[in-house]
C-alpha positions in Angstrom: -131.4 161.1 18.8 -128.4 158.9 17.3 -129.4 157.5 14.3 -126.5 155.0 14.6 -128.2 151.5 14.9 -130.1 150.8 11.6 -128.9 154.1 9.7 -130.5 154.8 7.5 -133.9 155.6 9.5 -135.2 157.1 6.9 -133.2 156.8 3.6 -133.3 158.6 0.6 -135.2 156.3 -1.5 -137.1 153.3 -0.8 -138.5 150.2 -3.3 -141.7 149.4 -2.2 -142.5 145.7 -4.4 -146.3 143.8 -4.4 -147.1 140.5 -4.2 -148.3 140.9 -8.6 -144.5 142.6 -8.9 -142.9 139.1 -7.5 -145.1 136.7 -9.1 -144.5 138.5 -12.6 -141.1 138.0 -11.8 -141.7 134.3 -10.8 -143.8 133.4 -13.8 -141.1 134.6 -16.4 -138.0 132.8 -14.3 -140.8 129.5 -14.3 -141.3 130.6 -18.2 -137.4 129.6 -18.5 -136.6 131.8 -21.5 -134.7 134.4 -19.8 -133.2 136.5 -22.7 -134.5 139.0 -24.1 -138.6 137.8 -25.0 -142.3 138.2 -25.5 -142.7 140.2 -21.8 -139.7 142.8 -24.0 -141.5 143.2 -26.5 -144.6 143.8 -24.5 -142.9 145.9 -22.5 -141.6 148.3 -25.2 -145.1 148.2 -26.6 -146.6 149.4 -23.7 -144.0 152.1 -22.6 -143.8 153.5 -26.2 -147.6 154.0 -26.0 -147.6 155.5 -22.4 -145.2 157.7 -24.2 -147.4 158.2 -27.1 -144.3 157.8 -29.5 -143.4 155.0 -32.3 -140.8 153.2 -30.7 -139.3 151.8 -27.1 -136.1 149.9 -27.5 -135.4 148.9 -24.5 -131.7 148.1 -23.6 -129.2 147.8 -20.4 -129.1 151.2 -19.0 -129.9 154.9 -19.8 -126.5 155.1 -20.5 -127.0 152.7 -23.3 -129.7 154.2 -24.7 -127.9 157.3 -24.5 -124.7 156.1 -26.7 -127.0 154.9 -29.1 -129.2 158.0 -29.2 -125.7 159.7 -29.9 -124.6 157.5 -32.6 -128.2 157.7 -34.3 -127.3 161.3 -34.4 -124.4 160.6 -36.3 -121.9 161.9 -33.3 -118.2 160.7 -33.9 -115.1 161.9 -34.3 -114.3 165.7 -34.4 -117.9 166.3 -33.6 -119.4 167.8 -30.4 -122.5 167.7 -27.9 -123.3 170.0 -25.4 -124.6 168.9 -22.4 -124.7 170.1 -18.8 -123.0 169.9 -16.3 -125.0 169.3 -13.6 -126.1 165.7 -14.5 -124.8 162.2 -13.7 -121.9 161.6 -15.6 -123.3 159.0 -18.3 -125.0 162.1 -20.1 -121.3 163.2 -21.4 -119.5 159.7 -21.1 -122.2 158.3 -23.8 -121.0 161.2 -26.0 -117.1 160.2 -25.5 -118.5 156.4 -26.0 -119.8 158.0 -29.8 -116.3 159.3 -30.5 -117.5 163.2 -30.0 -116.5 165.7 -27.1 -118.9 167.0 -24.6 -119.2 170.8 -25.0 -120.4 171.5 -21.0 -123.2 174.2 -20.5 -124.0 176.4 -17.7 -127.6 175.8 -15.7 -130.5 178.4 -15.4 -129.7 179.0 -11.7 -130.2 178.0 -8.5 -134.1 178.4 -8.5 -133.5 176.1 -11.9 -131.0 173.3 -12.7 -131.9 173.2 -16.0 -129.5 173.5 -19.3 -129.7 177.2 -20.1 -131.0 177.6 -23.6 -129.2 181.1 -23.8 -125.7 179.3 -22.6 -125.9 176.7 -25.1 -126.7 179.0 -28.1 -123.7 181.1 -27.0 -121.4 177.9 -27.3 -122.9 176.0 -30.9 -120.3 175.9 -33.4 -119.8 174.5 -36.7 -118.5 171.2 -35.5 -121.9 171.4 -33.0 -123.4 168.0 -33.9 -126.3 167.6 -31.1 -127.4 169.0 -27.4 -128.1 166.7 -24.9 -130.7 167.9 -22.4 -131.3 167.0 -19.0 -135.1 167.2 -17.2 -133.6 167.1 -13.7 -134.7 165.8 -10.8 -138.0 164.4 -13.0 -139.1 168.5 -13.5 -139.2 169.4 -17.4 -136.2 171.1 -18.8 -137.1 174.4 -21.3 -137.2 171.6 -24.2 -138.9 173.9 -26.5 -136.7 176.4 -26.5 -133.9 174.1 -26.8 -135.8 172.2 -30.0 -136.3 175.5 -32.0 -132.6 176.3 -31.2 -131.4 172.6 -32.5 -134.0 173.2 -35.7 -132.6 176.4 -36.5 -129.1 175.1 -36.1 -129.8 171.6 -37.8 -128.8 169.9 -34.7 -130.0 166.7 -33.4 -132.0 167.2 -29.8 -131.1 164.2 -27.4 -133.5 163.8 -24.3 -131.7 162.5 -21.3 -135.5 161.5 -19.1 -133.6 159.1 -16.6 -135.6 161.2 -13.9 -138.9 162.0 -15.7 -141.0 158.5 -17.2 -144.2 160.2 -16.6 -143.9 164.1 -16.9 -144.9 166.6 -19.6 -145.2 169.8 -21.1 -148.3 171.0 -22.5 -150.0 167.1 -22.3 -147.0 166.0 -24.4 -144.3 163.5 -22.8 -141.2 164.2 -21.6 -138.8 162.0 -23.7 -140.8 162.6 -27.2 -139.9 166.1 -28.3 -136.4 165.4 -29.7 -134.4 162.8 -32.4 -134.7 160.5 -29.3 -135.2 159.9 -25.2 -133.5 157.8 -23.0 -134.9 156.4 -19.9 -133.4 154.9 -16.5 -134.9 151.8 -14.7 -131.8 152.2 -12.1 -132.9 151.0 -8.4 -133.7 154.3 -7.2 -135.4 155.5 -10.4 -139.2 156.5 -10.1 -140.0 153.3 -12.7 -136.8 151.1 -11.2 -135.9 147.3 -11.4 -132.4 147.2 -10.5 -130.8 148.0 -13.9 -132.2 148.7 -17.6 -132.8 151.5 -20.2 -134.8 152.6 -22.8 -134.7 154.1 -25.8 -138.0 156.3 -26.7 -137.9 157.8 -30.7 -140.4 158.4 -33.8 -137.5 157.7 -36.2 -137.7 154.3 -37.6 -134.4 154.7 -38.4 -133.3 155.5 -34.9 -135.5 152.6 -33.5 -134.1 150.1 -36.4 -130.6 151.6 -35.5 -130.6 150.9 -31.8 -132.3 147.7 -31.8 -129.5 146.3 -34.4 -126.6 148.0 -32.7 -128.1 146.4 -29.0 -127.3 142.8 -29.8 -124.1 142.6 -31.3 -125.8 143.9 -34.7 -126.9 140.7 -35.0 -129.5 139.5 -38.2 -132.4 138.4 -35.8 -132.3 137.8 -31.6 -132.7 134.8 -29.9 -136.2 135.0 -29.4 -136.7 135.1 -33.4 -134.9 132.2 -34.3 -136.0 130.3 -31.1 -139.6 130.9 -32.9 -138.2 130.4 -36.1 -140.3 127.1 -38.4 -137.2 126.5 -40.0 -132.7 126.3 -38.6 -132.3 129.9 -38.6 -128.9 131.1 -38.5 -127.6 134.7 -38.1 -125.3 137.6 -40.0 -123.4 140.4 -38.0 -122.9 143.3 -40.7 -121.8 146.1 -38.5 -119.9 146.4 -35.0 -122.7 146.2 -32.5 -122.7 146.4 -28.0 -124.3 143.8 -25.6 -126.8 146.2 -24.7 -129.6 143.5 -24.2 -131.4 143.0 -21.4 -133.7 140.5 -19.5 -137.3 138.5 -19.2 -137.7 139.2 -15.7 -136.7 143.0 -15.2 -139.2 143.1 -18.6 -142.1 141.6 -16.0 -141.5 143.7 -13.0 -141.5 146.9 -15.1 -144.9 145.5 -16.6 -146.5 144.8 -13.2 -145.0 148.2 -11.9 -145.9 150.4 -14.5 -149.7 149.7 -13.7 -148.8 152.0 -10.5 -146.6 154.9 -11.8 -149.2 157.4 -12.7 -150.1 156.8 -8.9 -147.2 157.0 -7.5 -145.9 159.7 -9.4 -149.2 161.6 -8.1 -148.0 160.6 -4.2 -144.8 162.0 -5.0 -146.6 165.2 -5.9 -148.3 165.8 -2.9 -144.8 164.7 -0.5 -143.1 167.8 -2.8 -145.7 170.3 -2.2 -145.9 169.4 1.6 -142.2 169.8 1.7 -142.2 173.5 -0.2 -145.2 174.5 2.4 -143.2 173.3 5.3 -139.4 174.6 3.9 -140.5 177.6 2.7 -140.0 180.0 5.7 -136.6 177.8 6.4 -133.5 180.9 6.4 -131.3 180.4 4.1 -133.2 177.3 2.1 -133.9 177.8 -1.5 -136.2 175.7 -3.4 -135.9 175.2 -7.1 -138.4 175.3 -9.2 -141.8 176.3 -8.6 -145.5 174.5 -7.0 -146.7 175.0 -10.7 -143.2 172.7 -11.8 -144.7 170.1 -9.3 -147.6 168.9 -11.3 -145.6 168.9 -14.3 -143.0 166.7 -13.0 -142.4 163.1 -11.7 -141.2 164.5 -8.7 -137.9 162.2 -9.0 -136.3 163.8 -6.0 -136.6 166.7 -3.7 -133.0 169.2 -3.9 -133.3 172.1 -1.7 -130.6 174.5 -2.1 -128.4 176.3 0.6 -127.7 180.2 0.1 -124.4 179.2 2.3 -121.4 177.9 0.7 -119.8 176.4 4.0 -123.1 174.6 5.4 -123.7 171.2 2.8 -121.5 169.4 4.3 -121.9 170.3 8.2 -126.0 169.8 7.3 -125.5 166.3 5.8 -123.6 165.0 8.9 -125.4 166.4 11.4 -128.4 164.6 9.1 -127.2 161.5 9.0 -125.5 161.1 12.5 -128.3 163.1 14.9 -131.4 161.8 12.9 -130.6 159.2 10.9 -131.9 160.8 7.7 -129.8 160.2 4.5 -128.8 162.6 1.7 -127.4 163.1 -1.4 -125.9 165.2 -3.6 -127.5 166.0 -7.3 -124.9 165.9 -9.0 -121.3 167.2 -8.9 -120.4 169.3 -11.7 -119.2 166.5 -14.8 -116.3 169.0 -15.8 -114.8 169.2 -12.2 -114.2 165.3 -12.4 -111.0 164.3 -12.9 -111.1 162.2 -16.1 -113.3 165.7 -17.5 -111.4 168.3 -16.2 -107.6 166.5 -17.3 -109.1 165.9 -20.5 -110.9 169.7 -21.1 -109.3 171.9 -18.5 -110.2 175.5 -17.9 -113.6 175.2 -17.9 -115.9 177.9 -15.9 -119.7 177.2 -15.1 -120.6 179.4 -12.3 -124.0 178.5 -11.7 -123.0 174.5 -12.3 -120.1 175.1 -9.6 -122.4 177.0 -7.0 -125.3 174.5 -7.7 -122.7 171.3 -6.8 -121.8 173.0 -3.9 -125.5 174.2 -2.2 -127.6 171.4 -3.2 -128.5 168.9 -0.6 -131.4 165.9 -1.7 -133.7 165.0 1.1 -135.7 162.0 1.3 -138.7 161.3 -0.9 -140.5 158.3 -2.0 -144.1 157.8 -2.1 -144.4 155.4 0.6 -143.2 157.9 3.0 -145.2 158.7 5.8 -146.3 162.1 7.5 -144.5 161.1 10.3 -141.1 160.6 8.3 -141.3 164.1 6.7 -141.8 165.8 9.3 -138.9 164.2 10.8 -136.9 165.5 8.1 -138.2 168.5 7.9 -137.7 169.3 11.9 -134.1 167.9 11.3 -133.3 170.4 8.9 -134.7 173.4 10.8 -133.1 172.0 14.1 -129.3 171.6 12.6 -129.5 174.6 9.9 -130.4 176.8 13.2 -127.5 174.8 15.0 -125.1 176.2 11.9 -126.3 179.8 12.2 -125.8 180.1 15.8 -122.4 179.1 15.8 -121.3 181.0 12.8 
């Protein structure tokens, strides 16, 4: 079937909002304080203890809280961050934003996208100022291995959880086991509202930090003097970022987080019914394992192609005979062109092979039987298409 008219039929991601998620919304617009407020503040309260950590800062974007994670480990100038590869780009920009160079890592393998702890210990050095970690795809990264290796080193350990707001390891949060975590609220996040970040530490130094550094360093916010007995003015002691964010995305995330343990549990089950039904597929590789699963927030579901020439051929015939959409998680950061002009000669073979296998497939948890099995049957129709005329 053409999956021309009112492509896509089924998409990659889908925002599913309630009637409580558009009244919050409404109440704070018909509050008319706007900037940064009380439903903040709430906000970070209530994240920091889903988190079971200090402190939530919550900013503009993951990529904010990222550069700021970075500068609270005290990354500038003639210092460096290793970080993977396969991630979206933000993970290494933030680490240019801090003045430092991104050191780029190789993954586990294909079976496991995470940063290899054995790769990164081969590539610390003494200008080595922190490793930034990615849990991929919302599955736990090997973030105690990585910890020891930054303790024994002295290193900072940045936690990069844009995927992963309600996974763990051993009953402890993802986001919580190094200097700092930051989070994504992106539009097709599992927790998303169009755009925002958090910031997720113990330090009260870190916290103190990034909440200065997020308003242009300023004394005290808006919201402080607005509440202020007395004219309150304001002092900026230190070059600081519009990092702030808003009353309204604050209520949404309120009203939505009331459903993420849920619907982190739906997106569970879609990725166990997809390994059961992709796991005799030719040629298909699925990472991670059906253990992983319940220790993840099932962000997205990659599947991985033991064919170097099929990604590309499988994602058209997706789109254009079934009306599915894809995506690819992620290209490899150092084969970009501002990465690769900047550090050239730089050889990741399992980050190269990964960017060029991986295919995401729909998943949100909203999705019906009936859609994944259309995916499913779509992949098994056009990957048997490739193989016959190979």
């Amino acid at each position: 079937m053409s999956g021309s008219e009112g492509f896509p039929q089924i998409p990659l991601f889908d925002l599913q909002l309630e009637p409580e998620d558009l009244e919050a919304v409404a109440q704070a617009l018909r509050s008319g304080w706007l900037a940064p407020g009380p439903r903040t503040e709430a906000f970070e309260r209530a994240f920091a203890e889903h988190l079971g950590c200090a402190h939530g800062v919550a900013v503009s974007s993951c990529t904010a809280a990222l550069h700021l994670a970075y500068l609270a480990a005290g990354v500038g100038p003639g210092d460096e961050v290793i970080v993977p590869s396969i991630t979206f780009a933000a993970t290494a920009a933030a680490v240019v934003y801090a003045g430092g160079t991104p050191v780029f890592a190789d993954i586990i393998g294909p079976e496991d996208p995470s940063l290899d702890p054995q790769d990164v210990a081969g590539r610390i050095t003494p200008r080595t100022k922190a490793v930034g970690v990615v849990h991929m795809a919302g599955y736990p990264a090997p973030v105690r291995e990585l910890r020891a290796l930054c303790d024994e080193h002295g290193l900072a350990l940045i936690e990069d959880v844009a995927h992963a707001p309600d996974a763990a390891v051993d009953g402890r949060r993802l986001g919580t086991f190094g200097l700092a975590g930051a989070f994504s609220f992106f539009s097709n996040k599992v927790l998303s509202v169009g755009e925002g970040g958090l910031l997720a530490t113990d330090d009260d130094r870190v916290a103190a930090l990034a909440r200065r550094l997020r308003d242009h360093a300023l004394s005290s916010s808006a919201w402080e003097r607005s509440q202020a007995t007395e004219p309150a003015g304001y002092d900026v002691s230190e070059l600081g970022f519009n990092y702030r964010w808003d009353e309204p995305r604050a209520a949404l995330l309120l009203s939505r987080m009331g459903r993420l343990e849920r619907d982190v549990a739906r997106r569970r089950e879609l990725s166990l019914a997809y390994r059961r039904a992709l796991a005799d597929v030719p040629g298909v590789v699925l990472p991670y394992t059906d253990d992983a699963v319940m220790r993840s927030s099932c962000y997205v579901m990659p599947i991985v192609l033991e064919d170097l020439d099929k990604q590309g051929p499988l994602r058209i015939a997706l789109r254009e005979r079934h009306g599915v959409q894809t995506s690819l998680l992620y290209p490899s950061v150092h084969e970009f062109t501002a990465y690769r002009e900047r550090w050239p000669g730089i050889s990741l073979p399992h980050s190269e092979r990964w960017s060029r296998t991986e295919v995401t497939i729909p998943l949100f948890p909203h999705m019906t039987e009936e859609q994944q099995g259309r995916v499913v049957a779509a992949i098994r129709t056009e990957l048997a298409a490739l193989d016959g005329g190979a």
